[in-house]
N, C-alpha and C positions, 0 to 999 in steps of 0.2 A: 789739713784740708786736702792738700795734694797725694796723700794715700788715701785718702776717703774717694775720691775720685775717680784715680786712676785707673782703676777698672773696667771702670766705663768708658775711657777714651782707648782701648785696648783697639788693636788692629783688626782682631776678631769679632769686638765689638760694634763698631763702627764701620764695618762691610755693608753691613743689610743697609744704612742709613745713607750711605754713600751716594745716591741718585737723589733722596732729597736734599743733602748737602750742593752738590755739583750744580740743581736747578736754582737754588736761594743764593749760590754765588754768582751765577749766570745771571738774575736776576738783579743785584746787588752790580756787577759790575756794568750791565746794560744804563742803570740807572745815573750810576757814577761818569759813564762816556758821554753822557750827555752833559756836563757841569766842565767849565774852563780849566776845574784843577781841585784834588780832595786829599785827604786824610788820610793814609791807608790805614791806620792803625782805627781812627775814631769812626770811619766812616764806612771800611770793610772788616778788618780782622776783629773788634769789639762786639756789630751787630752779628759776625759770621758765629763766633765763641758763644754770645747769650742763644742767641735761635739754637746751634747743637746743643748745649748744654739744658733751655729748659723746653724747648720745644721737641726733642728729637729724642732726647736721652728720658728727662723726668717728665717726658710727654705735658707738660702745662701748655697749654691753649697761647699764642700769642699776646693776646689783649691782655691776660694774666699775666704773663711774664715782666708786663712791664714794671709792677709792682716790687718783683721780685731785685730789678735791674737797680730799682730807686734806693731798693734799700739798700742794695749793697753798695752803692754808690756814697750813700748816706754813711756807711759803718767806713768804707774806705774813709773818708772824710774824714770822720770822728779818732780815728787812729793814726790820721800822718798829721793832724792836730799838735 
């Protein structure tokens, strides 16, 4: 999976997307300043990873992605089983 990928998270790759990364982190940690104390792993670097990955990279639509998130979530499951 991690060679199938990698390409995509290239340096070169991930330049043009870099202003909408920077705005959904901006966003993500505005939300987060407002809560007594969070996650950083569940609560920024998980949604920061899915949004690049299907939103940015495989262009899928938000509302879609979450479909995507469930199942992988699911198959993770199914395998530390």
């Amino acid at each position: 999976m991690r060679r199938l990928l990698s390409p995509a998270f290239s340096p070169r790759n991930l330049a043009p997307l870099e202003a909408a990364l920077s705005t959904y982190v901006d966003g993500l940690l505005d939300r987060l300043g407002e809560r007594p104390g969070f996650d950083v792993v569940a609560d920024l670097a998980k949604p920061m990873a899915m949004r690049t990955l299907f939103g940015l990279v495989f262009k899928i639509p938000e509302d879609e992605a979450v479909v995507f998130t469930e199942l992988m979530a699911a198959q993770r499951q199914a395998f530390n089983q």
